[in-house]
N, C-alpha and C positions, 0 to 999 in steps of 0.2 A: 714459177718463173715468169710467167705471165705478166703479170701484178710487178712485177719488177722494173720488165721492159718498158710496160707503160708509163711507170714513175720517171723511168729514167730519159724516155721517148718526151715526155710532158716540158720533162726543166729543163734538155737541151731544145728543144720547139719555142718553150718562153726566154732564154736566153740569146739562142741566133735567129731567131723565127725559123716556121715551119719547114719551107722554100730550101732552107740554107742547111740542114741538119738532113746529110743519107742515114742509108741504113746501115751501112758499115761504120759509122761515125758512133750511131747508137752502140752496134756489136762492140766497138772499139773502148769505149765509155763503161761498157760491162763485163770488159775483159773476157769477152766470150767470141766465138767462131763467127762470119757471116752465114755458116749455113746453119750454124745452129739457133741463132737469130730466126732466121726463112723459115725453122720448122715450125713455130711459134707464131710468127706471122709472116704468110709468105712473101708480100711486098708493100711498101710504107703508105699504101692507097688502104691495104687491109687494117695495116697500125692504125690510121687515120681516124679509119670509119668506125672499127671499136672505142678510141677514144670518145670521139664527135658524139654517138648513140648511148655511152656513159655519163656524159656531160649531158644532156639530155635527160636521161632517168634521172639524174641530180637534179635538174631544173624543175622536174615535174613535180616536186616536192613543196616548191614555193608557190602552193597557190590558196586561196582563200580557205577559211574554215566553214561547212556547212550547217544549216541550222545553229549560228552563231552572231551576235549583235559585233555588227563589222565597224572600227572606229578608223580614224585617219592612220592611225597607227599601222593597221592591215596594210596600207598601203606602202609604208616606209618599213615593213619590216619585209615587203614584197622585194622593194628596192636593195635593202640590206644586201640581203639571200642572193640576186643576184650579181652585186657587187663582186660580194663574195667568192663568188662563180668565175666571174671576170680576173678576177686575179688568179684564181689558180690557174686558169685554160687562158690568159693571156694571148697569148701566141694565135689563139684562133680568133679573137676579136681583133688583133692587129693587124691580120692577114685577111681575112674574109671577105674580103673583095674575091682575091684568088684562087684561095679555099671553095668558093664557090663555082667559078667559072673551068674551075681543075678538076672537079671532083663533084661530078650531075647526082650520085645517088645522095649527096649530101647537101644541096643543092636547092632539091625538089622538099626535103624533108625538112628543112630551114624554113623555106618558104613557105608550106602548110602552118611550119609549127607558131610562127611569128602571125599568120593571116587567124588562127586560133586563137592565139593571144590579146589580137585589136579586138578580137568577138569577146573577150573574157575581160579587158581593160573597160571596155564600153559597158557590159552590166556592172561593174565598180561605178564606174564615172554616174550613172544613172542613178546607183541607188545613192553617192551620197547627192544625188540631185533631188530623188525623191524625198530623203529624209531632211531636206534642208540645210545641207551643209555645202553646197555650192550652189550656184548661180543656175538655173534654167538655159538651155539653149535657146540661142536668136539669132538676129543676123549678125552680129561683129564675134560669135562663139561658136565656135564649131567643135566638138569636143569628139569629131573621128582625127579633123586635124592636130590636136591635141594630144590624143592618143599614140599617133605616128610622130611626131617631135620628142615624146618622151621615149618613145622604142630607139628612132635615131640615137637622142644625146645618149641614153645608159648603152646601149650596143656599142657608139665607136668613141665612148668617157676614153677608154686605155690608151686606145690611138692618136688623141688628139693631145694629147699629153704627150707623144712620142714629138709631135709637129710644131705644138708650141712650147716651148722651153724657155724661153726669152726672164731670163732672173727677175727686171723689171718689170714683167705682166702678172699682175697678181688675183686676175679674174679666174683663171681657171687653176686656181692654189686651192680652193674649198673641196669636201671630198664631194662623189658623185650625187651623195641623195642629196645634199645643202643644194646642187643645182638643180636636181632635178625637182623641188620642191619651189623654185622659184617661176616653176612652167605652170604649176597649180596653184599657188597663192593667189593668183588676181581676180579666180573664179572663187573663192571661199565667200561665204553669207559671213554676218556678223557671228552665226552657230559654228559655220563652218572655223572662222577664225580662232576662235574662243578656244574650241579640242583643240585645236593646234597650238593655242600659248599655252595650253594646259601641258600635252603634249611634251614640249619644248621644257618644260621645268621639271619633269620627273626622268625626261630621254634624252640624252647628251645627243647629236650631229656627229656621227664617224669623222675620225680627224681625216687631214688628206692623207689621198694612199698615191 
């Protein structure tokens, strides 16, 4: 029953946002009791936080292969994975401003997990630096700044899609990784560029989502 609430907890959360969906809404949606909802989870801070630390375990899943020769492709299939993510759990990339400032034990654990990440994004960035496939840091590249523009754009891609809608703006019509690949093309080597057209003709660009 569990597994149930959640699914159901999840699509009403990506439908009206998190904020806007009680727990009697949920109970009401599963044709079941509010207290038999409670016994299951006793209030939608506890729903939340099972969710949040499940999306979580799923994320932990998208990370490099070790002892493995790592091509650009690691990077855009990192990007995929979490796309991927983004769309199902919507509703917490939408909100997360809130989610955050509502809800500290989720909060603090965001914030490690993301500060992990820049650390794990930067030895990628390095080694395709040491292997030649992007550009050396200097002074007009700072590739920690770099690091944190691409966590930005892929974290709030769902959101800003909610803000810009505008039929004739057709810059943000591409899916997430086509942009987020335009944040790292300018560093590519002529090696680095090359995997990437190589890349680009055997690996189709997710359409927009």
């Amino acid at each position: 029953m569990k597994e149930e609430i959640k699914k159901e907890a999840i699509k009403l959360f990506n439908i009206h946002g998190m904020s806007n969906v009680s727990m009697k809404q949920i109970a009401d949606s599963l044709s079941m009791s509010a207290g038999n909802l409670q016994y299951h989870f006793k209030s939608k801070e506890i729903l939340l936080a099972t969710i949040y630390f499940e999306m979580y375990e799923e994320n932990k899943n998208y990370i490099l292969p070790e002892n493995a020769y790592i091509t650009l492709f690691h990077f855009e299939e990192m990007m995929r994975n979490f796309d991927s993510l983004q769309q199902h759990y919507n509703f917490f990339f939408n909100d997360i401003v809130n989610i955050n400032k509502t809800y500290p034990e989720i909060a603090e654990h965001y914030k490690i997990t993301n500060l992990n990440r820049f650390k794990e994004g930067r030895k990628l960035i390095d080694y395709y630096v040491e292997t030649g496939r992007m550009l050396p840091e200097s002074e007009t590249i700072n590739y920690d700044k770099t690091i944190h523009l691409i966590w930005m754009a892929s974290t709030f891609w769902q959101a800003q899609k909610l803000v810009i809608t505008a039929t004739n703006y057709e810059t943000n019509k591409c899916g997430a990784v086509e942009m987020l690949w335009t944040l790292l093309l300018p560093y590519l080597t002529d090696k680095g560029l090359e995997e990437y057209h190589q890349l680009r003709q055997f690996v189709a660009l997710p359409k927009t989502n």
